[in-house]
C-alpha positions in Angstrom: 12.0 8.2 -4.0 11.7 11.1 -1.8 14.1 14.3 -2.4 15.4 16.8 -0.7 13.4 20.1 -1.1 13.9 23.7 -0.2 11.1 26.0 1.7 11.2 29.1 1.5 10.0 31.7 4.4 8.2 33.9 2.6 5.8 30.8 2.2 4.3 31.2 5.8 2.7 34.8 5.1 2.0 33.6 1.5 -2.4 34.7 1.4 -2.9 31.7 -0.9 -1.0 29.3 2.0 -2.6 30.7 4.7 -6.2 29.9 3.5 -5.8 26.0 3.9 -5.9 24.1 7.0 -3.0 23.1 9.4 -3.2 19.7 7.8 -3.4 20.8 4.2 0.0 22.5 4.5 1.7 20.1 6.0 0.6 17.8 3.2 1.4 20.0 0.6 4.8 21.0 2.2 5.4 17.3 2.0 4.2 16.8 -1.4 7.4 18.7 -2.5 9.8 15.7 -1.4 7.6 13.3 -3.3 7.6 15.2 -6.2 9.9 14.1 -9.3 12.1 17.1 -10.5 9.6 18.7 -13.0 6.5 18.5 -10.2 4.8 15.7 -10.5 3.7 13.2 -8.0 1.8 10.1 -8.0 -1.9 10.6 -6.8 -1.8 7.9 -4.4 -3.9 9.0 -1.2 -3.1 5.9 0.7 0.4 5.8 -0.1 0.8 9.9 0.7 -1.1 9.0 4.1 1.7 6.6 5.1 4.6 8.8 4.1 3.9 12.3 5.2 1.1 11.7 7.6 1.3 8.5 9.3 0.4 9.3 13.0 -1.6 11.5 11.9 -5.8 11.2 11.8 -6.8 12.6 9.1 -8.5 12.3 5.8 -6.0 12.7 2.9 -8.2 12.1 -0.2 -9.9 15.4 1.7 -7.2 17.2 2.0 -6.0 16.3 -1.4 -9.2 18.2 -2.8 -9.0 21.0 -0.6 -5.4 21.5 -2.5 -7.0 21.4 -5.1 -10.0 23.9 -5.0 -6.8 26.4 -3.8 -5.3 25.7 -6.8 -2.3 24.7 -5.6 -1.7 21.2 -7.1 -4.0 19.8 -9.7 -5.2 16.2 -10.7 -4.6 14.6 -14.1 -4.4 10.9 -15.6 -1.7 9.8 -18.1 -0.8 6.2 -19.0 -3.4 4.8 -17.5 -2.4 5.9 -13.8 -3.1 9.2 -12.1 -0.6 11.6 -10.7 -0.4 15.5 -9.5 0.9 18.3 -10.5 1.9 21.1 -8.2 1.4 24.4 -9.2 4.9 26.7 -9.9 7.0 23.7 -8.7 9.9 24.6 -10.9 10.0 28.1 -10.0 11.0 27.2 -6.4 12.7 24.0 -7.1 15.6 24.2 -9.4 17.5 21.1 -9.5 20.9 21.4 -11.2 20.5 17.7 -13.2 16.4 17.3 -13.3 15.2 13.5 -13.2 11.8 13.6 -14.5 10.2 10.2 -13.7 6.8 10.9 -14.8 5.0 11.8 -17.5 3.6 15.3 -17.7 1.1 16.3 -20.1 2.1 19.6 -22.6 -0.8 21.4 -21.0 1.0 21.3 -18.2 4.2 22.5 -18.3 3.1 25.9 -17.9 1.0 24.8 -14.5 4.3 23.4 -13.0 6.6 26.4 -14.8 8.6 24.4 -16.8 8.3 26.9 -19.1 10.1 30.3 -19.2 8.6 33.2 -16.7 8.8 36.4 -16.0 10.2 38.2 -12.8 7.3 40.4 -13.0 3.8 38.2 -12.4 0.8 40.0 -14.3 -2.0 38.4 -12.6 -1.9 38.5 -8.5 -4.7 36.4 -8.5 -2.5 33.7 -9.4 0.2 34.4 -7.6 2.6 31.2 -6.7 4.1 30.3 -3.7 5.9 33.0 -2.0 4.9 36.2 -3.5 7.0 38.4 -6.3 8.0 40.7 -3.3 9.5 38.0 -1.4 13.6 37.1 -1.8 14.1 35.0 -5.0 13.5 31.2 -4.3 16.0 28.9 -2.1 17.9 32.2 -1.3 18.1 34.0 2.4 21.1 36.0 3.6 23.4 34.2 4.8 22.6 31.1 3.0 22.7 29.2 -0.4 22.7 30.1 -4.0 19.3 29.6 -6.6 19.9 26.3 -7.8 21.8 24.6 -5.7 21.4 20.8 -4.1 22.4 18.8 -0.9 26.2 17.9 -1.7 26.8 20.5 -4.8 30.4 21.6 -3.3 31.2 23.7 -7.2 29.9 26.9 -6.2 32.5 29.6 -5.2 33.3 30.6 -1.6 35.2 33.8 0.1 38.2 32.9 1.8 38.2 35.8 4.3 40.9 37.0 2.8 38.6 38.8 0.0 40.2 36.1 -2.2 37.3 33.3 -3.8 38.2 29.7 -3.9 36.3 26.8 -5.9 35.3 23.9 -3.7 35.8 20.5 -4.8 32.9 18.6 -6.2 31.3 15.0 -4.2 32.7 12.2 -6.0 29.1 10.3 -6.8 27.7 7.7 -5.7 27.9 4.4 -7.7 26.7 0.8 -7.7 29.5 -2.1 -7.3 30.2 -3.5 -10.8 28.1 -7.0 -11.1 31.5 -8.7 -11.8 33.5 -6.8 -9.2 36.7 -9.1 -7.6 38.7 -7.2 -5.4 42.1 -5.6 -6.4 45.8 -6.7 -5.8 45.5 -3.6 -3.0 42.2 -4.8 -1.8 43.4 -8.7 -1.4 46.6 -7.3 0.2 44.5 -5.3 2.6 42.4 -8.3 3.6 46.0 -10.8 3.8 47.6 -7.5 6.2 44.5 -7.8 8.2 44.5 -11.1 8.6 42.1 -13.0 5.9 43.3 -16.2 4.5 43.0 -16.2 0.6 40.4 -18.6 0.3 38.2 -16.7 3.4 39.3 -13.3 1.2 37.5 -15.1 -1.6 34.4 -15.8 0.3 33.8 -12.5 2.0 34.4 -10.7 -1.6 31.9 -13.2 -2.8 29.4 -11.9 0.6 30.7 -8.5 -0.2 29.6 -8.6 -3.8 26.1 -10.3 -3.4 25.4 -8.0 -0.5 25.8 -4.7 -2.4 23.5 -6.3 -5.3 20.7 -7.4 -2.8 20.6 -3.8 -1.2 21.3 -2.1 -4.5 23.7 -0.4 -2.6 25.6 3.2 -3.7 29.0 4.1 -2.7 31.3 6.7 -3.5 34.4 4.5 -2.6 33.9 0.8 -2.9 37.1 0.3 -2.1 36.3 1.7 1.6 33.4 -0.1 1.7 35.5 -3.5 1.3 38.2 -2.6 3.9 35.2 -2.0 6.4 33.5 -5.5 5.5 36.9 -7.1 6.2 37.4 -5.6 9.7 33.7 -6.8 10.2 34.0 -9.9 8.7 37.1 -10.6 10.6 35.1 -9.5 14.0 32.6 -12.2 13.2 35.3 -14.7 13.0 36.2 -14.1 16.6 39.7 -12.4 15.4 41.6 -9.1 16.2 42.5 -7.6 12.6 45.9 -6.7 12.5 47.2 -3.8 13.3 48.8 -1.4 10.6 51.6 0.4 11.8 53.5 -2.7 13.4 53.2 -1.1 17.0 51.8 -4.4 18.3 52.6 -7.7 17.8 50.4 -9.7 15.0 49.3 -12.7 15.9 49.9 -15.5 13.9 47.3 -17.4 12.1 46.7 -20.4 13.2 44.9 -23.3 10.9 43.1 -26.4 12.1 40.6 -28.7 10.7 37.8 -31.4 12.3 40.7 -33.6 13.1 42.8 -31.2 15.4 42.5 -31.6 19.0 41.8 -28.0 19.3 38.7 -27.8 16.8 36.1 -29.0 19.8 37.8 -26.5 22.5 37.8 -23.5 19.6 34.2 -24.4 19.1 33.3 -24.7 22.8 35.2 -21.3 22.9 33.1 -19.1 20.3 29.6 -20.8 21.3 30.7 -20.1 25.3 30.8 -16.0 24.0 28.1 -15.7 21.6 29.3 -15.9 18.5 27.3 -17.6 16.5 28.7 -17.2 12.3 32.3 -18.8 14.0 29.7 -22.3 15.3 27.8 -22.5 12.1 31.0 -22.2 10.1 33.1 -24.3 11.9 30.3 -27.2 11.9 29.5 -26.4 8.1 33.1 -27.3 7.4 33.2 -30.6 10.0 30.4 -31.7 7.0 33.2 -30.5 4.0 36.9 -31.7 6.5 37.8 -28.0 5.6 39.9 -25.8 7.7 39.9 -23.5 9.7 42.1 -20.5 10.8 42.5 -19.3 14.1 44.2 -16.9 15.9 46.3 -19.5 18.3 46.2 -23.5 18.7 44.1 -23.6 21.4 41.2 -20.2 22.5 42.3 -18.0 25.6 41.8 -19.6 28.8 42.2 -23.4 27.6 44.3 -25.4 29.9 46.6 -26.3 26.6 46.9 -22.4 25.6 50.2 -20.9 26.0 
């Protein structure tokens, strides 16, 4: 999965950069994101081609061994697949909770500087990307701290006042419980709104199978569910209610096959494109279910009130 990776500036003027071509950069550039946390990345040409450089035509198995003769990632094979390494990865990249997802051979943790270094390089020759005289890495004036990610809120701030205040930390994200069932405050959401029990049943059943399918994350699932139930109510061809009383609610209205409004109701939803109220509605003429409704008979019927 791609990630989120800093660049510094002092890269642009780097001698090392500067040798390779256009292309080469760019590629290398966009190596970072496909990276793992310790600097490795699958060596997967076609794959790389079709990520970072889709539109573009070029050769990326060439470009790949022109990183390579820089010295600026290098080739290797463990568990039977091959992957890269990219040289000094660590010493630019310093995420605060590192997921390594593959495998990186001893030899190599020097390569990628998983290892302790100095401030001070002894060899200019193999200098990493941006020089020792350049600002430390992921730091500018004016901007963020060594080490921090995308979200991280716990680093300290100045009020303006000279004063220094802790931000909060994101609440992360989380997948929905396999046996999730909606709360006593998430059913009385979806009954205020204007589900029926047995439709709030369905829709949490939709609701739960959903988030599975996508292997969806959330930082408030309880958020997510009062959204689905405005939508879901929306495909129903209903208003939700409202919540602070100012209007009137409508009262639900509940009809089956048999009701002398069920054909005009139907008529109604296919007559404005709305297609889940038709399929339902004849999916439960099959069952002689019900069916709620806002009124006894849809706006603009000569019966309606």
């Amino acid at each position: 999965m791609a990630r989120i990776r800093s660049v510094h500036p002092g890269l642009f003027t780097d001698e090392a950069f500067v040798t390779l071509s256009p292309f080469a950069r760019l590629l290398l550039i966009g190596i970072w994101t496909e990276c793992d946390d310790q600097g490795a990345f699958e060596w997967k040409p076609v794959t790389l081609k079709m990520r970072l450089l889709a539109v573009d035509n070029v050769d990326v198995p060439t470009l790949l061994a022109e990183l390579e003769r820089a010295n600026t990632v290098k080739r290797y094979a463990a568990e039977g697949r091959e992957y890269g390494a990219v040289r000094n990865f660590r010493k630019y990249q310093r995420p605060k909770k590192p997921n390594c997802v593959h495998p990186m051979p001893d030899e190599l943790r020097t390569y990628v500087a998983l290892t302790a270094v100095s401030t001070e390089l002894d060899d200019d020759e193999d200098a990493p990307v941006p020089p020792k005289s350049e600002i430390p890495p992921q730091m500018e004036d004016g901007g963020g701290r060594v080490g921090e990610e995308e979200g991280d809120t716990s680093s300290l701030r100045s009020d303006g006042a000279g004063a220094r205040t802790t931000k909060k930390r994101r609440k992360p994200e989380t997948a929905l419980p396999p046996d999730w069932r909606p709360s006593e405050s998430d059913r009385a959401y979806a009954k205020a709104k204007g589900l029926t029990d047995r439709e709030t049943d369905r829709e949490a059943e939709r609701f739960r199978n959903n988030a599975g399918q996508n292997g969806r994350l959330c930082r408030d699932w309880s958020a997510a569910w009062r959204n689905w139930v405005i939508k879901a109510l929306e495909l129903l061809g209903r208003e939700p209610r409202l919540d602070d009383g100012s209007a009137p609610t409508p009262q639900a209205y509940t009809i089956n096959p048999k009701s002398p409004s069920w054909a005009a109701w139907r008529a109604y939803y296919a007559a404005i494109g709305k297609r889940f109220p038709v399929s339902e509605m004849d999916r439960i003429a099959e069952t002689c279910g019900q069916w709620t409704v806002p009124s006894e008979w849809p706006p603009g019927h000569a019966d309606a009130a």
